[in-house]
C-alpha positions as a Markdown table, in Angstrom:
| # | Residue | x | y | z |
|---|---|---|---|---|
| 1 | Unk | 23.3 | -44.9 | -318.7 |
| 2 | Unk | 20.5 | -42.6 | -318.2 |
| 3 | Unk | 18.3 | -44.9 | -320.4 |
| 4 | Unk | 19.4 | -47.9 | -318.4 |
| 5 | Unk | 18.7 | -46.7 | -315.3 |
| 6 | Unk | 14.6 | -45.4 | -316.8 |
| 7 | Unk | 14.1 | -49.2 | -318.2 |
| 8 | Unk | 15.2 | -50.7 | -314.6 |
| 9 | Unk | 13.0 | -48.4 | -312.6 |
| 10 | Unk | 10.2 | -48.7 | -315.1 |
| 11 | Unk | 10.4 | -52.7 | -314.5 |
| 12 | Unk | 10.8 | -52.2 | -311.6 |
| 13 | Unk | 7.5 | -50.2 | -310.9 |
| 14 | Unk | 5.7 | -52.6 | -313.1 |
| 15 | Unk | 6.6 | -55.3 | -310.5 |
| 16 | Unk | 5.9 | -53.4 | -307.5 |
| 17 | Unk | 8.2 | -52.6 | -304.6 |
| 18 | Unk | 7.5 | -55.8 | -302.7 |
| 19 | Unk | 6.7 | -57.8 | -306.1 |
| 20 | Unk | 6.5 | -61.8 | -305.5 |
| 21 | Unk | 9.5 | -62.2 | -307.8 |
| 22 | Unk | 12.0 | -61.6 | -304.8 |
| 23 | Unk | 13.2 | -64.5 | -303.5 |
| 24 | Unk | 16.1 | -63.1 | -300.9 |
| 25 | Unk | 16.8 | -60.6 | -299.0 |
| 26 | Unk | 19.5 | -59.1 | -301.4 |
| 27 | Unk | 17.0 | -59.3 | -304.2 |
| 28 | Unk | 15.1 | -57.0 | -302.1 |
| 29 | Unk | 17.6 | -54.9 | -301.4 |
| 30 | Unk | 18.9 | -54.1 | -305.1 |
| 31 | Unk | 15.3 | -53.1 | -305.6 |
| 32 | Unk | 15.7 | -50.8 | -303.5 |
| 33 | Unk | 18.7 | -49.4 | -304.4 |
| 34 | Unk | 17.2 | -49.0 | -307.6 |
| 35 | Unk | 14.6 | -46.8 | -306.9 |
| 36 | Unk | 16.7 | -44.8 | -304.8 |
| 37 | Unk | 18.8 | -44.1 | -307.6 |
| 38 | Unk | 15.5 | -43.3 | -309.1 |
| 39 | Unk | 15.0 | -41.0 | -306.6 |
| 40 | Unk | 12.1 | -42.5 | -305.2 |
| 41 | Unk | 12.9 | -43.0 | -301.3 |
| 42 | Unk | 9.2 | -44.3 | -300.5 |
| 43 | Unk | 9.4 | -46.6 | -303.0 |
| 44 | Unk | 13.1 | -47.3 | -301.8 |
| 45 | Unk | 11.9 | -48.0 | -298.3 |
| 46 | Unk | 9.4 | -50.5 | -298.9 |
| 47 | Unk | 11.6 | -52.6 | -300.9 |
| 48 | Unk | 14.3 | -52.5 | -297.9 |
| 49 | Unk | 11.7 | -53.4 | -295.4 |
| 50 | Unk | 11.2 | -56.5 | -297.2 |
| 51 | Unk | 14.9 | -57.3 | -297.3 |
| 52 | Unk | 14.4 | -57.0 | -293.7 |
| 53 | Unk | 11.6 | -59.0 | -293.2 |
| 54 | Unk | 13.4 | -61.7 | -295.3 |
| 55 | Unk | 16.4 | -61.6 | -292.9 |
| 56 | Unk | 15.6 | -58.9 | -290.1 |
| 57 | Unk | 19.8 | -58.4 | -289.0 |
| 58 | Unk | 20.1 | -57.0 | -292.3 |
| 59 | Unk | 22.7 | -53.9 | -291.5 |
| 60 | Unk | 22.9 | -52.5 | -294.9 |
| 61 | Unk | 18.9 | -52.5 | -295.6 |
| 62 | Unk | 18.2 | -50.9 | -291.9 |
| 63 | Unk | 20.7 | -48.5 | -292.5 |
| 64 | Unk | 19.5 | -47.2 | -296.0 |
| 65 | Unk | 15.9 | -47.6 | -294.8 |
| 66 | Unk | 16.8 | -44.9 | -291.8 |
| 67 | Unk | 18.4 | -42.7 | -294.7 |
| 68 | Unk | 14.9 | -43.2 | -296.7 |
| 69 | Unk | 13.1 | -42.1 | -293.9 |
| 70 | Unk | 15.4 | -38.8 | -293.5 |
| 71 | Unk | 15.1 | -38.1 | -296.8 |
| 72 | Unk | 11.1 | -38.1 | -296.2 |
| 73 | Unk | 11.7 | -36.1 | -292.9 |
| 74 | Unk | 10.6 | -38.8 | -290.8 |
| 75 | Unk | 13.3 | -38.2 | -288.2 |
| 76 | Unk | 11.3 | -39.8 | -285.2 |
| 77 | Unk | 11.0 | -43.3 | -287.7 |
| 78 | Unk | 14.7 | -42.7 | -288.7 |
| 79 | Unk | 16.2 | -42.9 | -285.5 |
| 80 | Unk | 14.5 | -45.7 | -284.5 |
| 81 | Unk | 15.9 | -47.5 | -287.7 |
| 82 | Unk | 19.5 | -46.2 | -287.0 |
| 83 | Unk | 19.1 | -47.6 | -283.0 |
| 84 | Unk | 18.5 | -51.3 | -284.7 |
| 85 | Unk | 21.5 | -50.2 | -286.8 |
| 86 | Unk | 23.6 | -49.7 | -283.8 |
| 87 | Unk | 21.8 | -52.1 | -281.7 |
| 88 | Unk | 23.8 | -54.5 | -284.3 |
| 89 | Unk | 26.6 | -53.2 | -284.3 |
| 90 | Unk | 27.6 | -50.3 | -281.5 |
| 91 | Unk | 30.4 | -49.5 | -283.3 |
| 92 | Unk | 29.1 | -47.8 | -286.3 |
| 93 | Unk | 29.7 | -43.9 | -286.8 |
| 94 | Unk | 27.9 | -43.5 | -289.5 |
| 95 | Unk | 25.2 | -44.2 | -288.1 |
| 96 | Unk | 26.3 | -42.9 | -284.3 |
| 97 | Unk | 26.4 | -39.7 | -286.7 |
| 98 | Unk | 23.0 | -39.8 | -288.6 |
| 99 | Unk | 21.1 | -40.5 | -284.9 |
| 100 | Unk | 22.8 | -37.4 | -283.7 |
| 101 | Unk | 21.3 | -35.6 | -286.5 |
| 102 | Unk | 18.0 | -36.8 | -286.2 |
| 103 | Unk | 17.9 | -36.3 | -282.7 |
| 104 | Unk | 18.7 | -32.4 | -282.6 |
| 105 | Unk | 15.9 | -32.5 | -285.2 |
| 106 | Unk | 13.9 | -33.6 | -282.4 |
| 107 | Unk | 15.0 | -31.4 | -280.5 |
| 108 | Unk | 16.8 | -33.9 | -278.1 |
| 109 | Unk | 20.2 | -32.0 | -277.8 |
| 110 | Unk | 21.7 | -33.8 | -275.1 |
| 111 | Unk | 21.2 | -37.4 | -276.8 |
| 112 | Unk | 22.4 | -35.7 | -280.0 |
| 113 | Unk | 25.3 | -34.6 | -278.3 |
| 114 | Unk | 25.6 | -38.0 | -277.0 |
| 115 | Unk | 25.5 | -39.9 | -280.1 |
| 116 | Unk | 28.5 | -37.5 | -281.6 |
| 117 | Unk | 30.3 | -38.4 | -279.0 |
| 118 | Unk | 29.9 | -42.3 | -279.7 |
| 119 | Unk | 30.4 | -42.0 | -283.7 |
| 120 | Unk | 33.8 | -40.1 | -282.6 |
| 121 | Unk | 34.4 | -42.6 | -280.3 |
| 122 | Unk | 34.0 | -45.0 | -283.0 |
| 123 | Unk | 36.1 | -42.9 | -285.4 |
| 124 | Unk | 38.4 | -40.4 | -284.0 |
| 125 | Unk | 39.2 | -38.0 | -287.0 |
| 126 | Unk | 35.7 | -37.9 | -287.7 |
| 127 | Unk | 35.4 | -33.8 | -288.8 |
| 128 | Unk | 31.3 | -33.6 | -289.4 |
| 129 | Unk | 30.7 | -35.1 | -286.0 |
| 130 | Unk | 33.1 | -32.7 | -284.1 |
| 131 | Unk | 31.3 | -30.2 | -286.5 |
| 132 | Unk | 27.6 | -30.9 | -286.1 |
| 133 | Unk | 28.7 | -31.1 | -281.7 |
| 134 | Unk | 29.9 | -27.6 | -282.5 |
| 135 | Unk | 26.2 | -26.7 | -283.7 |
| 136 | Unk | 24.9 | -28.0 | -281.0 |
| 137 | Unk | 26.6 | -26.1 | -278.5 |
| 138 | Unk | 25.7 | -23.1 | -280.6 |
| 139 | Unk | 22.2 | -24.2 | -280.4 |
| 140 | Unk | 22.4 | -24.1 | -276.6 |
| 141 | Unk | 24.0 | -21.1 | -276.5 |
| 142 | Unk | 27.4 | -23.1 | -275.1 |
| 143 | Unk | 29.9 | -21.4 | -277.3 |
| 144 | Unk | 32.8 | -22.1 | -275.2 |
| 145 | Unk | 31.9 | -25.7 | -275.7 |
| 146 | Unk | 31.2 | -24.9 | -279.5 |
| 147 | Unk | 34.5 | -23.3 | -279.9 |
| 148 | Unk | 36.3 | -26.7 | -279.1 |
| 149 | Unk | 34.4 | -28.7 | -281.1 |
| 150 | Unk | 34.9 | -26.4 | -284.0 |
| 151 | Unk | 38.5 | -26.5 | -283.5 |
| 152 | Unk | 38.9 | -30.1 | -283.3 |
| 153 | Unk | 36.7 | -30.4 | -286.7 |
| 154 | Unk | 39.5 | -28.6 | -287.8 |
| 155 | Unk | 42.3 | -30.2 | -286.9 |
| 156 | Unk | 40.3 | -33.4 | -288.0 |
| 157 | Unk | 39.8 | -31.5 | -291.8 |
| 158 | Unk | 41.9 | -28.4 | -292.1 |
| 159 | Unk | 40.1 | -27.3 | -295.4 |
| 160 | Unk | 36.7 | -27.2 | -293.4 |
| 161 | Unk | 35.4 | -23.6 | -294.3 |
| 162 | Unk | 32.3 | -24.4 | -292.0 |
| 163 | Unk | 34.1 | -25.0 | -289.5 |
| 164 | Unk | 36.1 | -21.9 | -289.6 |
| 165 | Unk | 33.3 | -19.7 | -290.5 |
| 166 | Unk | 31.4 | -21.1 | -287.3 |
| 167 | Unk | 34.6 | -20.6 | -284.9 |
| 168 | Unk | 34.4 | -17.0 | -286.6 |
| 169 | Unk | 30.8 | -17.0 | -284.8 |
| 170 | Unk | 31.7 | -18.2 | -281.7 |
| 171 | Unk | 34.7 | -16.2 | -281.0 |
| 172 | Unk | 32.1 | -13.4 | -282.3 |
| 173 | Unk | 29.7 | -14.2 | -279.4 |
| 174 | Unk | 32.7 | -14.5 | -276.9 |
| 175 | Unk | 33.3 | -10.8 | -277.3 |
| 176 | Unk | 37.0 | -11.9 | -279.5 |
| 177 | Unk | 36.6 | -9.7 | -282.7 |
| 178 | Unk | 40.1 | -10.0 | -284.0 |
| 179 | Unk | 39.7 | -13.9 | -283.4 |
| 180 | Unk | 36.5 | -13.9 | -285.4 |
| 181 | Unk | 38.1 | -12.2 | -288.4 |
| 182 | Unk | 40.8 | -13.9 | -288.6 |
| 183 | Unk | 38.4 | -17.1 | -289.0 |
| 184 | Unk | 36.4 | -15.5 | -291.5 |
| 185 | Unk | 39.5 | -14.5 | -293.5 |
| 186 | Unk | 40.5 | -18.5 | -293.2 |
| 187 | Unk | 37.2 | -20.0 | -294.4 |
| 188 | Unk | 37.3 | -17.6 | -297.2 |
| 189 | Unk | 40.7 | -18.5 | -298.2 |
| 190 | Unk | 39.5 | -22.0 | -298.2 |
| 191 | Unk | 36.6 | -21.5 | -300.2 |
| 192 | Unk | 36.5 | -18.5 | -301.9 |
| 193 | Unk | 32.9 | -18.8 | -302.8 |
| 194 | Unk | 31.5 | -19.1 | -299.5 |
| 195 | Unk | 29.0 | -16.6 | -299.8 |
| 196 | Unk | 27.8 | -16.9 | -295.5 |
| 197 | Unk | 31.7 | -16.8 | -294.9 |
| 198 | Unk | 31.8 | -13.4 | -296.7 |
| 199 | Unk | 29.1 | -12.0 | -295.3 |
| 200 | Unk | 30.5 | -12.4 | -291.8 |
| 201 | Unk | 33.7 | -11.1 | -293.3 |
| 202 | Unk | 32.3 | -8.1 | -294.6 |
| 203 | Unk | 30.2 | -7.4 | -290.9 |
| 204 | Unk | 33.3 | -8.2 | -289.0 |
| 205 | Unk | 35.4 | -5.6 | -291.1 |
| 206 | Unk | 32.1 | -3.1 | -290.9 |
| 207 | Unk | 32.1 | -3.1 | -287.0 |
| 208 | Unk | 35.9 | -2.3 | -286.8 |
| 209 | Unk | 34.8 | 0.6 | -289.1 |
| 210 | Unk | 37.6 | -0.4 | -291.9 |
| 211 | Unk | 35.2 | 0.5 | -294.9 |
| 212 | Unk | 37.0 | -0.3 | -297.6 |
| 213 | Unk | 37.8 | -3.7 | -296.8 |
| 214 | Unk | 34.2 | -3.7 | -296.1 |
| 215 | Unk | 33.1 | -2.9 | -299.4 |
| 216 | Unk | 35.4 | -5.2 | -301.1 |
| 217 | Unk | 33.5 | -8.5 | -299.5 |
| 218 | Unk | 30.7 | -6.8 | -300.4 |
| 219 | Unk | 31.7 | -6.4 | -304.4 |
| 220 | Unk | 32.5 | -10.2 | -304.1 |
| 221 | Unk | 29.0 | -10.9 | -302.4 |
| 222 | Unk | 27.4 | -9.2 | -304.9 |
| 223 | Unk | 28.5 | -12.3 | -307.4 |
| 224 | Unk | 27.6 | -14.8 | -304.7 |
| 225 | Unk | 24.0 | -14.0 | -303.3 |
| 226 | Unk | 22.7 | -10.9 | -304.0 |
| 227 | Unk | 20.3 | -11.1 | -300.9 |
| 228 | Unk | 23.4 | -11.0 | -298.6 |
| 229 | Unk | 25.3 | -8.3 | -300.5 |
| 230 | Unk | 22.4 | -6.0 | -299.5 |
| 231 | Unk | 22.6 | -7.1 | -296.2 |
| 232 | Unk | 26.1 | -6.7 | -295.5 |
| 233 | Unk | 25.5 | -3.2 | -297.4 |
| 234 | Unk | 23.0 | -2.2 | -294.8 |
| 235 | Unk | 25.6 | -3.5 | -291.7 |
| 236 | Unk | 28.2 | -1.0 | -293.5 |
| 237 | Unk | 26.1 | 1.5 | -293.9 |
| 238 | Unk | 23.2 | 1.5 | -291.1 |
């Protein structure tokens, strides 16, 4: 498989990304899904821009070339690609979700916020969007407003450790300690090896001075990420 997928990306190369051989738009557009698998987004990109050309309501190839241009942390050139997306076809939460993301990168929370809201509109169990809203807040120091979204990422996904562990936080900032823990203690349950998870564990057990249980999430950091097991260390013992 491996070998298969080398010979197509080196014919592919030899033709060129935008090689005259093309004659559709879906020619195009397996080229480019080629050198994605290739992992070569640019290359990826300019093969979907000429599906595009060829027939410019192409959903799939504007929606992959926005996810080329994430991966190449072009989020102003991404979300204009996921607007023609939607512009389409409103009704997309994938990418109502992936504009959200690019637009926090850009530091526009309130459209970011906005577009969560639309991709959830568009798909109501949708976990990451409630999630990523969640972040948000956080970012804007609305934790109240986090805390909700949190829980409804949860009820969306029960077995979202993320989620949990960032409801830990916010019931953490909203003075709720015994809250927080008990989040903790859920995301770890979930995923045992969520090192972050433990971590706030281990703090949340340090500032209610139980030690021992302390130093056990600490033990079990210590196989997880060393850097946080001497962090948590220096929370128990300041």
């Amino acid at each position: 498989m491996k070998l298969a997928l080398e010979l197509a990306f080196a014919a592919a190369v030899a033709a060129g990304p935008v090689c005259a051989q093309l004659q559709t738009a879906e020619d195009a557009y397996d080229e480019g899904i080629q050198f994605e698998i290739a992992k070569r987004p640019d290359l990826a990109l300019e093969a979907y821009k000429k599906a595009i050309r060829l027939k410019p309501q192409y959903l799939d190839a504007l929606f992959n070339s926005a996810q080329m241009l994430d991966k190449m942390n072009r989020s102003a050139d991404a979300a204009e690609y996921y607007r023609k997306v939607i512009k389409i076809r409103p009704q997309h939460p994938e990418a109502q979700f992936k504009l959200g993301i690019a637009y926090r990168r850009l530091g526009q929370d309130m459209d970011a916020l906005s577009s969560f809201e639309k991709a959830i509109k568009a798909k109501p169990d949708y976990a990451r969007a409630y999630y990523e809203m969640g972040v948000t807040y956080d970012n804007r120091m609305r934790h109240r407003d986090a805390l909700e979204s949190y829980k409804k990422a949860i009820k969306a996904n029960p077995e979202y450790a993320e989620a949990y562990n960032n409801l830990g936080m916010c019931f953490a900032n909203l003075r709720k300690p015994n809250d927080a823990l008990e989040s903790y203690q859920t995301a770890v349950q979930v995923n045992p090896n969520y090192a972050f998870a433990r971590y706030n564990l281990g703090g949340a057990y340090a500032m209610m001075e139980r030690e021992s249980d302390a130093l056990e999430q600490h033990r079990i950091l210590k196989t997880l990420d060393e850097n946080l097991a001497i962090k948590l260390y220096n929370l128990i013992y300041p």
